[in-house]
MOPAC internal coordinates of N, CA, C and O (Angstrom, degrees):
PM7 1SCF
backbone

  N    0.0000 0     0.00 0     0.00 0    0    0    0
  C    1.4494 1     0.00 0     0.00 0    1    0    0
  C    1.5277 1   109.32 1     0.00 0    2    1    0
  O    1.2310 1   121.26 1   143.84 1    3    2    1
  N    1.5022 1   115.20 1   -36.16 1    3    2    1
  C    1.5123 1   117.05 1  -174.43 1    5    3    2
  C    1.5387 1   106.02 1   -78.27 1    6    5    3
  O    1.2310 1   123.55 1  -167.80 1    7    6    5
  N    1.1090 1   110.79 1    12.20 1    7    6    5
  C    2.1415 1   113.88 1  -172.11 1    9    7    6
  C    1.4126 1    91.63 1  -119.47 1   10    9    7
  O    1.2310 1   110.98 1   173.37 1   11   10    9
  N    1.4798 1   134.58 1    -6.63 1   11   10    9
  C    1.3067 1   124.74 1  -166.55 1   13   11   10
  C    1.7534 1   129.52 1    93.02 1   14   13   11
  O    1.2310 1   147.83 1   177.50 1   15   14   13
  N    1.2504 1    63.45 1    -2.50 1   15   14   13
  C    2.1865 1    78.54 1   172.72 1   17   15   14
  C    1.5443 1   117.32 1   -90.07 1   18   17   15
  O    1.2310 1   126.25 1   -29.57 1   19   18   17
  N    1.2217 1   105.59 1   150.43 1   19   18   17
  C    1.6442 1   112.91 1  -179.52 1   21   19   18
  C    1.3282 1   106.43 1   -86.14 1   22   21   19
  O    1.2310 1   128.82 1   -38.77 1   23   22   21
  N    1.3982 1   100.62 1   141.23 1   23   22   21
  C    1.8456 1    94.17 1   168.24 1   25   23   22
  C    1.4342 1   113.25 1  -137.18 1   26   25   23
  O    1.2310 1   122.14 1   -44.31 1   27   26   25
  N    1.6604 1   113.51 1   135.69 1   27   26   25
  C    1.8685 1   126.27 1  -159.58 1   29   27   26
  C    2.1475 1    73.88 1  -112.71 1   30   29   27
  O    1.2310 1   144.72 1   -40.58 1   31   30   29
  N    1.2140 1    69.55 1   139.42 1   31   30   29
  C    2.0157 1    76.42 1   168.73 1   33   31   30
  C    1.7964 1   101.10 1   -97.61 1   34   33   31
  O    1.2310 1   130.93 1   -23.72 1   35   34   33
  N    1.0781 1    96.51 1   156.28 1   35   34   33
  C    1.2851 1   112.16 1  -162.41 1   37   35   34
  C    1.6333 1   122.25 1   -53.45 1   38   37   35
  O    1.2310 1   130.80 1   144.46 1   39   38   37
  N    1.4669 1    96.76 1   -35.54 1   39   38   37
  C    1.4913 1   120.23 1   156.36 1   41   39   38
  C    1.3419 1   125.14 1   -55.18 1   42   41   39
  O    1.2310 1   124.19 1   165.84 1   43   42   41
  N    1.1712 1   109.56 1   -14.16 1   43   42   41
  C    1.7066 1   100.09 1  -166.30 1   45   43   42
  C    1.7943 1   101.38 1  -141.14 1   46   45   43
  O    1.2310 1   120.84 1  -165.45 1   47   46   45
  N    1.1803 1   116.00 1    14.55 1   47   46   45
  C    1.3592 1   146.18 1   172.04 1   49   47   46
  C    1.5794 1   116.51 1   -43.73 1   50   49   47
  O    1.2310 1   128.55 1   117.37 1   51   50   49
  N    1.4674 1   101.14 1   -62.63 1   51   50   49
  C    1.5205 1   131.95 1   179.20 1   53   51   50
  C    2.1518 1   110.83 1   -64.82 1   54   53   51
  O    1.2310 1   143.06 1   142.03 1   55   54   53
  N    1.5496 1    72.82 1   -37.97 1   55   54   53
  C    1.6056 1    89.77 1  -172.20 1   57   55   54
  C    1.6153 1   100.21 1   -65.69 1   58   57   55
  O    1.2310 1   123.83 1   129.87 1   59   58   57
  N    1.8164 1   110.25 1   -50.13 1   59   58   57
  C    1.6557 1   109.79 1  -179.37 1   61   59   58
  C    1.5180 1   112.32 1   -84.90 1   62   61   59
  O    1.2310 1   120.55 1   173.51 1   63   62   61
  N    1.3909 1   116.55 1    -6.49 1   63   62   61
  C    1.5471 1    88.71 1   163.99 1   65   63   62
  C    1.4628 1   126.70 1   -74.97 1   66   65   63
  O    1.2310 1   124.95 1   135.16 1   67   66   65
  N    1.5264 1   108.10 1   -44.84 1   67   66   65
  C    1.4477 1   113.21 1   158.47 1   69   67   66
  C    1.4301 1   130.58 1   -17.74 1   70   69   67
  O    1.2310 1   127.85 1   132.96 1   71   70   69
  N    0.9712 1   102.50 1   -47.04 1   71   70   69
  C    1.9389 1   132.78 1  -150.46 1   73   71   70
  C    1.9671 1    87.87 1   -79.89 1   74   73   71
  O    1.2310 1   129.71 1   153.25 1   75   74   73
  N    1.8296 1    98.88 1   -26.75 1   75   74   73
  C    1.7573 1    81.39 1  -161.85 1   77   75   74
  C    1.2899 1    85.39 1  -119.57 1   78   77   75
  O    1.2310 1   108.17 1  -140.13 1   79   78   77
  N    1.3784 1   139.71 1    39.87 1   79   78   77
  C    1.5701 1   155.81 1   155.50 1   81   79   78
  C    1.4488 1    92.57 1   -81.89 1   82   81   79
  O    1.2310 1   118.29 1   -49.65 1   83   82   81
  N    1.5172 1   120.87 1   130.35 1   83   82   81
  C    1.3778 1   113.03 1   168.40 1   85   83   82
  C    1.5752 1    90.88 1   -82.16 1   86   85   83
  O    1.2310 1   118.83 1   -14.64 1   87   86   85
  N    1.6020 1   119.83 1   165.36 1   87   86   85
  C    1.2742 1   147.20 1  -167.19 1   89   87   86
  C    1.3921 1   105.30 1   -74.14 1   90   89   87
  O    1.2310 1   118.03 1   -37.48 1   91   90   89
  N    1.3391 1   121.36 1   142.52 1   91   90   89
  C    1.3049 1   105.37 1   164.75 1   93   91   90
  C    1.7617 1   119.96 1   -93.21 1   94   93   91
  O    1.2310 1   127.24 1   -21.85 1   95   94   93
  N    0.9412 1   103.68 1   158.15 1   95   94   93
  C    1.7150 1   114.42 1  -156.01 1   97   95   94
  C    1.6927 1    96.69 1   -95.96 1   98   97   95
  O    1.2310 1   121.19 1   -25.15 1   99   98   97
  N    1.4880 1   115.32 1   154.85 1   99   98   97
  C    1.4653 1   104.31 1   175.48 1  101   99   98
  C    1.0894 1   113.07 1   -77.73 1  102  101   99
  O    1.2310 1   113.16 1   154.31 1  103  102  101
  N    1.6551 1   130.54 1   -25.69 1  103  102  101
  C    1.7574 1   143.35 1  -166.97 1  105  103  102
  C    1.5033 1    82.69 1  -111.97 1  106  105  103
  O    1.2310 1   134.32 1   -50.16 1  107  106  105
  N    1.1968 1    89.91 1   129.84 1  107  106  105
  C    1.7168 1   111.03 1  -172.39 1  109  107  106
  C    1.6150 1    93.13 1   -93.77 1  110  109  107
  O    1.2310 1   108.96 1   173.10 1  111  110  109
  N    1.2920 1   138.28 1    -6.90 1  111  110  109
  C    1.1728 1   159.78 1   152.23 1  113  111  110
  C    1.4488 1   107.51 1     2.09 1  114  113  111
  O    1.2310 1   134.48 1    95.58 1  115  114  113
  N    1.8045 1    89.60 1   -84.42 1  115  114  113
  C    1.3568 1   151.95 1  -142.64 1  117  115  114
  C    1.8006 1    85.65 1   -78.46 1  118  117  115
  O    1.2310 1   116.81 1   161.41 1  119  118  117
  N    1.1364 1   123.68 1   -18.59 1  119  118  117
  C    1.6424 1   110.61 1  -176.03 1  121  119  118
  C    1.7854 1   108.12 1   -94.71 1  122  121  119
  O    1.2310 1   130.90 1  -172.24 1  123  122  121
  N    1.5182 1    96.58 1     7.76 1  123  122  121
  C    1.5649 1   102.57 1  -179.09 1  125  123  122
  C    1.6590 1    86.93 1   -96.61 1  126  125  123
  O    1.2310 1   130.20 1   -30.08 1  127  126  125
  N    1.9226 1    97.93 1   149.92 1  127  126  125
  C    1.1052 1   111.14 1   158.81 1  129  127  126
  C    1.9949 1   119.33 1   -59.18 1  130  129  127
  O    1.2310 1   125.10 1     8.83 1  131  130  129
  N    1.0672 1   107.80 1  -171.17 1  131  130  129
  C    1.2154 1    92.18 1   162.72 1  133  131  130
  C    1.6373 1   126.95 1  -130.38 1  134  133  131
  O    1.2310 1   127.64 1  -151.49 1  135  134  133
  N    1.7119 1   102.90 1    28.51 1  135  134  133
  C    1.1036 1   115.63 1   131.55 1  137  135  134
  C    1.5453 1   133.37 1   -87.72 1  138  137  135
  O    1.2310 1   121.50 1   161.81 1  139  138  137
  N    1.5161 1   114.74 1   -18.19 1  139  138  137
  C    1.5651 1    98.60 1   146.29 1  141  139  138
  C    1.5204 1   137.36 1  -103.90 1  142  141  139
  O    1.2310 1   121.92 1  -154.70 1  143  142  141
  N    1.0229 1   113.93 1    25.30 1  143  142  141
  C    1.1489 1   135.50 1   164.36 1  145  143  142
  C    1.6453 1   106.30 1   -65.83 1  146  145  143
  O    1.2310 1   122.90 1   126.02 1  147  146  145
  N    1.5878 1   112.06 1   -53.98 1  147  146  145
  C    1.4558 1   135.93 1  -172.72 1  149  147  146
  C    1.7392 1    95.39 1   -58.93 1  150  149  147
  O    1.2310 1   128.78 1   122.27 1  151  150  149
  N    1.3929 1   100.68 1   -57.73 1  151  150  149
  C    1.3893 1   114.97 1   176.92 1  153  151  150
  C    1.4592 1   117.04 1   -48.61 1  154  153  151
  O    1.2310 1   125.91 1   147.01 1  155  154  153
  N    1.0066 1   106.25 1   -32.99 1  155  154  153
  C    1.7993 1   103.38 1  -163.96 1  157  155  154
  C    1.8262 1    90.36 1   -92.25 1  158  157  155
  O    1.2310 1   129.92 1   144.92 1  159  158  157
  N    1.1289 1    98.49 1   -35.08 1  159  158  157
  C    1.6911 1    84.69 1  -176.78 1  161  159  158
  C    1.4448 1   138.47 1   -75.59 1  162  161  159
  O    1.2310 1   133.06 1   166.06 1  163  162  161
  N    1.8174 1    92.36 1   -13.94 1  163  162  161
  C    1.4269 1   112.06 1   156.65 1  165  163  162
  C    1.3118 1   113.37 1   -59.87 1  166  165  163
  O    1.2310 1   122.50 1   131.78 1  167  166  165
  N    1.6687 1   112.82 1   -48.22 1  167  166  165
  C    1.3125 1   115.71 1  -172.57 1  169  167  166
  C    1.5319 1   123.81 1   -47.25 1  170  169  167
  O    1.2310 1   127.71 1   119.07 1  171  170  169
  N    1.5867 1   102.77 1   -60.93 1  171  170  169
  C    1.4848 1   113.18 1  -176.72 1  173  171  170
  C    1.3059 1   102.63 1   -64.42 1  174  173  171
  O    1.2310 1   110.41 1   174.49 1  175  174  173
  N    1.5063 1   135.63 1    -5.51 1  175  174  173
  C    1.4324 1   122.60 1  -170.74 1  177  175  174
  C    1.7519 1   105.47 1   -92.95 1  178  177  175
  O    1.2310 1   121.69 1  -179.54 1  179  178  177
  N    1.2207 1   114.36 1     0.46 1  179  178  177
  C    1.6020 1   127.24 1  -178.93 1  181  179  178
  C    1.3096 1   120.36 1    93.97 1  182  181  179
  O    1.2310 1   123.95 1  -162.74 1  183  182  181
  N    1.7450 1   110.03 1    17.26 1  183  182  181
  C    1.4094 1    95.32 1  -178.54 1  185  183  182
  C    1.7656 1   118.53 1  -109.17 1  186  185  183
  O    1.2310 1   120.79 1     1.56 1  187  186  185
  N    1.4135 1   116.09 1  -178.44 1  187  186  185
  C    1.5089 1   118.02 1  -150.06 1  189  187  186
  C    1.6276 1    96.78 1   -95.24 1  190  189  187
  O    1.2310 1   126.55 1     4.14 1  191  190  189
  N    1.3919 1   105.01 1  -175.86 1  191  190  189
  C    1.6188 1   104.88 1  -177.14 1  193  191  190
  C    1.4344 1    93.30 1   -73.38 1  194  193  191
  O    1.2310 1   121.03 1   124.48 1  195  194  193
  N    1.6781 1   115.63 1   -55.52 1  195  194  193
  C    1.3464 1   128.66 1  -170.93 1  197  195  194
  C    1.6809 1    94.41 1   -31.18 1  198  197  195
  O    1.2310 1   119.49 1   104.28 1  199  198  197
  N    1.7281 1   118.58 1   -75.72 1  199  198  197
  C    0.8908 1   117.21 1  -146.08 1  201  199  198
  C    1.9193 1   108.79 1   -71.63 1  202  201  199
  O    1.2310 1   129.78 1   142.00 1  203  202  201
  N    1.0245 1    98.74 1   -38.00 1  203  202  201
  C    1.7788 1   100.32 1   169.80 1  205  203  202
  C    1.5846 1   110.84 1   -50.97 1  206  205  203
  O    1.2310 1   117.68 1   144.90 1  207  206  205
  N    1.3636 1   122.01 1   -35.10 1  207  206  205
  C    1.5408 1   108.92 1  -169.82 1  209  207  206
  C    1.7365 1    96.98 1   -98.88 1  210  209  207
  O    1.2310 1   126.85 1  -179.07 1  211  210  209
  N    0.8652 1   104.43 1     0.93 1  211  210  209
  C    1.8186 1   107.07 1   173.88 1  213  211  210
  C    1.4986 1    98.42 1   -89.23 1  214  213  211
  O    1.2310 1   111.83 1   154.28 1  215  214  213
  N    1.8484 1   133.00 1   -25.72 1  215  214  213
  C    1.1677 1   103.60 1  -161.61 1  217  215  214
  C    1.6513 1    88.14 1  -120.46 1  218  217  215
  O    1.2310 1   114.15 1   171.61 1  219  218  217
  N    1.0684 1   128.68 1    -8.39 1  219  218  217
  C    1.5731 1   130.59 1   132.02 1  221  219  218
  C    1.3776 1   144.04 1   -46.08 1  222  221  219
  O    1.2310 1   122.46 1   144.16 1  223  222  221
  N    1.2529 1   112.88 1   -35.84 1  223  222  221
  C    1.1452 1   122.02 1   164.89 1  225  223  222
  C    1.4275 1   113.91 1    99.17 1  226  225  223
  O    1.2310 1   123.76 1  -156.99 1  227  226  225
  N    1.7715 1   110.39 1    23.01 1  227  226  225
  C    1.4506 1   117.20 1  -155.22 1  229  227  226
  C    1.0758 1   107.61 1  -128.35 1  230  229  227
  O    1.2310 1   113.50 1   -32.52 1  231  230  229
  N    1.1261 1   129.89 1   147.48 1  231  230  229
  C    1.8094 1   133.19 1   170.56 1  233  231  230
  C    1.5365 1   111.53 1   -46.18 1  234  233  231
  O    1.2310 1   109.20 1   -16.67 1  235  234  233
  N    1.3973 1   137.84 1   163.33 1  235  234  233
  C    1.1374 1   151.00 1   170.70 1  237  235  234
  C    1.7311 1   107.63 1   -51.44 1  238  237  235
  O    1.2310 1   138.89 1   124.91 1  239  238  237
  N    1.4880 1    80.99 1   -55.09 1  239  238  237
  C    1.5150 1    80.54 1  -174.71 1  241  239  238
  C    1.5865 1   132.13 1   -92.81 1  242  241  239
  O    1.2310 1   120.32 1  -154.09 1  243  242  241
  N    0.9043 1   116.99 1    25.91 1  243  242  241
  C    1.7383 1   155.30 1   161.15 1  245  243  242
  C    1.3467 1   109.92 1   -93.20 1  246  245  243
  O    1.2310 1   118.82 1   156.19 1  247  246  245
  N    1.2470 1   119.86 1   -23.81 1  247  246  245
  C    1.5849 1   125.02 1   166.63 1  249  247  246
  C    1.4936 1   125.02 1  -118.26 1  250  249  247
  O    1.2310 1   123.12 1  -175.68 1  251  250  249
  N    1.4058 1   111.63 1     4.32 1  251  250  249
  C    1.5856 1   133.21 1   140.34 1  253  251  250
  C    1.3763 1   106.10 1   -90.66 1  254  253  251
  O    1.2310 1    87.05 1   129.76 1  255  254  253
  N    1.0641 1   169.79 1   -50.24 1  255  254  253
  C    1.3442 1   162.40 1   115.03 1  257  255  254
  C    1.8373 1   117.35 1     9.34 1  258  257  255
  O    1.2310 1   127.72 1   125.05 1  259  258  257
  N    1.2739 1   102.75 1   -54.95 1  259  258  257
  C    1.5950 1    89.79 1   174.50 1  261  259  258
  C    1.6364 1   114.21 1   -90.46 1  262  261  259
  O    1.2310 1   123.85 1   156.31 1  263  262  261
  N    1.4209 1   110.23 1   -23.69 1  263  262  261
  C    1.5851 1   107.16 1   174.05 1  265  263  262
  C    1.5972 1   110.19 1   -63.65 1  266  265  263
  O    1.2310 1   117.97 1   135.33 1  267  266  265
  N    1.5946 1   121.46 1   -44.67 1  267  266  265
  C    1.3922 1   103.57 1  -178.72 1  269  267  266
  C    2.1190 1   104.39 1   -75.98 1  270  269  267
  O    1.2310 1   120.90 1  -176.88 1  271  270  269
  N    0.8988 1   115.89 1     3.12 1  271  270  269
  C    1.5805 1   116.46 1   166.21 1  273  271  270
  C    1.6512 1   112.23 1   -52.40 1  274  273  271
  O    1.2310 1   140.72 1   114.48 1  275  274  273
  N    1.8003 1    77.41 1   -65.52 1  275  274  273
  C    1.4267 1    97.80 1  -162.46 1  277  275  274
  C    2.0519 1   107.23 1   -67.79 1  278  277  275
  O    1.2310 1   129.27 1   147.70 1  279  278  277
  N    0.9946 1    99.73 1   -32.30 1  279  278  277
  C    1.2712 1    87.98 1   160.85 1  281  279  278
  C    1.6072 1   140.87 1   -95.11 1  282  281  279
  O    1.2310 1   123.26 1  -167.28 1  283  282  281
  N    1.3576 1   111.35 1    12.72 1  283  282  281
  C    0.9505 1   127.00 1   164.72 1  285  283  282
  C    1.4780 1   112.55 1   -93.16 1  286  285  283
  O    1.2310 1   113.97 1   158.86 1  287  286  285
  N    1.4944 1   129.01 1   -21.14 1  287  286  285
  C    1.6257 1   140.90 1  -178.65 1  289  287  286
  C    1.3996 1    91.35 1   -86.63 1  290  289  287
  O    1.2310 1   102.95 1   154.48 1  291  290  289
  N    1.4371 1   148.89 1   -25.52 1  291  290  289
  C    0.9965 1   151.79 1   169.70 1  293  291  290
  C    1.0358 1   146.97 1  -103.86 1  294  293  291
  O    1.2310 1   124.09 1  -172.74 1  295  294  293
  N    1.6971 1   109.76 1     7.26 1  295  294  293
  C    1.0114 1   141.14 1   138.68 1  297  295  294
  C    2.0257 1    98.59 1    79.99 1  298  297  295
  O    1.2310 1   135.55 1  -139.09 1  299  298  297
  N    1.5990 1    87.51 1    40.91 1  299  298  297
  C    1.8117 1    97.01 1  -169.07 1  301  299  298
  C    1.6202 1    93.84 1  -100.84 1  302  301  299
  O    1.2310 1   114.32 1   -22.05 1  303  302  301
  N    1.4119 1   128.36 1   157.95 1  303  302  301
  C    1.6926 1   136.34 1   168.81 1  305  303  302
  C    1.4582 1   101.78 1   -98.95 1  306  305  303
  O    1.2310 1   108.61 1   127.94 1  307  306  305
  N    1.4856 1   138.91 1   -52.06 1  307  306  305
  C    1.2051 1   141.92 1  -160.46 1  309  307  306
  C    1.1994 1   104.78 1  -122.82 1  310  309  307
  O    1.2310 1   127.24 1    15.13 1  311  310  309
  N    1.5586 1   103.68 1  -164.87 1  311  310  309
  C    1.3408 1   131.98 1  -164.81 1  313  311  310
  C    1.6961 1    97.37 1  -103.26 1  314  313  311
  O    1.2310 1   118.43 1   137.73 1  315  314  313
  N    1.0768 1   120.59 1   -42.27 1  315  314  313
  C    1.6537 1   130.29 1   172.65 1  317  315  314
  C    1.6880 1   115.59 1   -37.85 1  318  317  315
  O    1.2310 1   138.54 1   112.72 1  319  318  317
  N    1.4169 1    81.67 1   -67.28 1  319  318  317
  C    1.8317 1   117.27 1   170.02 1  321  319  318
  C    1.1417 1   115.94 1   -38.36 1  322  321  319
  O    1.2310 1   129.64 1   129.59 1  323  322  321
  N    1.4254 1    99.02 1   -50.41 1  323  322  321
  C    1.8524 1   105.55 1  -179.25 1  325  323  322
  C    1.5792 1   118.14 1   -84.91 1  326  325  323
  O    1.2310 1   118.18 1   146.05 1  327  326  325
  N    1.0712 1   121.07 1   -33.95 1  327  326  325
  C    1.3191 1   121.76 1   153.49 1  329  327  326
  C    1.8196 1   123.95 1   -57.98 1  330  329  327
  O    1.2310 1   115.79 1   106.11 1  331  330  329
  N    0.6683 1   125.60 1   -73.89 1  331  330  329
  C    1.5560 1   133.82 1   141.33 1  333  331  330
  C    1.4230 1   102.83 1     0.15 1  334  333  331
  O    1.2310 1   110.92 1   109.45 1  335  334  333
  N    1.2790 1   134.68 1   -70.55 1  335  334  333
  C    1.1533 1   130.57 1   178.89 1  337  335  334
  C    1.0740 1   129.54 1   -91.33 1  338  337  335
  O    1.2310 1   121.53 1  -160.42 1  339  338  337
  N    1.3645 1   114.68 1    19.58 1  339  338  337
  C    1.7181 1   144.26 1   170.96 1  341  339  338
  C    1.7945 1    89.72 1   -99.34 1  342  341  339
  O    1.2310 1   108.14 1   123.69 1  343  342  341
  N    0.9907 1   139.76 1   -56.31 1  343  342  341
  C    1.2312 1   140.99 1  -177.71 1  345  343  342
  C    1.6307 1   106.10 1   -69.33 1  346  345  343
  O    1.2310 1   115.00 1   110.85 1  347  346  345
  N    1.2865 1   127.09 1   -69.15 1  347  346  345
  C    1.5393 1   118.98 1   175.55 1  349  347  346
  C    1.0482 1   122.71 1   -48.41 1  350  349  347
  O    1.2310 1   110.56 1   177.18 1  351  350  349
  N    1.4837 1   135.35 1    -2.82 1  351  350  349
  C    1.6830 1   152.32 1  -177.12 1  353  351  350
  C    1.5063 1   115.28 1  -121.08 1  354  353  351
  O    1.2310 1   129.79 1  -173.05 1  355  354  353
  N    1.5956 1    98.74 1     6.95 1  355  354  353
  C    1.7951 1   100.64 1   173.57 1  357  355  354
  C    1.6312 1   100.63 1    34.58 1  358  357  355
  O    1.2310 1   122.80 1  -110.25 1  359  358  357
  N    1.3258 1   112.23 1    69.75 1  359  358  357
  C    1.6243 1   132.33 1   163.30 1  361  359  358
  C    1.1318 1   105.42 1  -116.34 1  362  361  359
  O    1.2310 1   127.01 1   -50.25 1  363  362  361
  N    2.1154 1   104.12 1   129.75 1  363  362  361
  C    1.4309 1    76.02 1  -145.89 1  365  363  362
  C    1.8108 1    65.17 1  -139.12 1  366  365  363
  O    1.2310 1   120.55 1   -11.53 1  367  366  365
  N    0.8350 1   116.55 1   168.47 1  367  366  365
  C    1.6655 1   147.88 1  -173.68 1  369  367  366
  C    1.5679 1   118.75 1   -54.58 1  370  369  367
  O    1.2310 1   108.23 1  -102.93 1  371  370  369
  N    1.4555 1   139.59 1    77.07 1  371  370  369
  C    1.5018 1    96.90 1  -156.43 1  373  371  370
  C    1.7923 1    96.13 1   -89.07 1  374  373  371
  O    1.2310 1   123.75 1   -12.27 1  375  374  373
  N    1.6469 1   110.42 1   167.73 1  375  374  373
  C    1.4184 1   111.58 1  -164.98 1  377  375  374
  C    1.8750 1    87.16 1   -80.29 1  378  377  375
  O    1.2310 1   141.74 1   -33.49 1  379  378  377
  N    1.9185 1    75.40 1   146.51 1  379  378  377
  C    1.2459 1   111.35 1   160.34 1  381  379  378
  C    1.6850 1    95.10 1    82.31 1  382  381  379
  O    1.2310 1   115.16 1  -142.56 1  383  382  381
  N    1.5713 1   126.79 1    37.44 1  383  382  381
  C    1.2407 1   162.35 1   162.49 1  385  383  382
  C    1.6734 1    98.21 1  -109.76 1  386  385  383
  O    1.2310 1   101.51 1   113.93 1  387  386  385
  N    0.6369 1   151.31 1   -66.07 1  387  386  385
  C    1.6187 1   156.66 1   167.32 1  389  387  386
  C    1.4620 1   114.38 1    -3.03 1  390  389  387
  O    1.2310 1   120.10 1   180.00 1  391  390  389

């Protein structure tokens, strides 16, 4: 403490790591930015990386980068998976997303 360091006693350690875990959310949604949010909704709407970073304005691989995000925040393996759970979550398209 006298060098400028913080100190959690050992007892209460468990208690402050927790504390600096952000919370988990009930809509697993909500842990997407909301640039992949944009992303994912391109996705489930059938379109390609090409065409998502063409209507984004983003490199290919800026939209391989947030798709394996988003399925890593959602704890999805594929493309099946992620659709699939675009349907079991009544996620739904908004117009002019298409």
């Amino acid at each position: 403490v006298q060098a400028g360091n913080s100190y959690v006693s050992p007892t209460l350690e468990s208690v402050w790591e927790r504390l600096q875990e952000k919370p988990p959310t009930a809509d697993p949604i909500e842990a997407l930015t909301s640039r992949e949010r944009e992303v994912y909704q391109l996705i489930i709407a059938g379109n390609t990386n090409r065409g998502i970073g063409e209507r984004l304005g983003i490199s290919i691989r800026t939209v391989e980068v947030h798709r394996k995000n988003i399925m890593a925040k959602l704890g999805i393996k594929n493309l099946t998976q992620l659709i699939q759970f675009a349907s079991r979550n009544n996620l739904h398209i908004s117009p002019g997303n298409t």
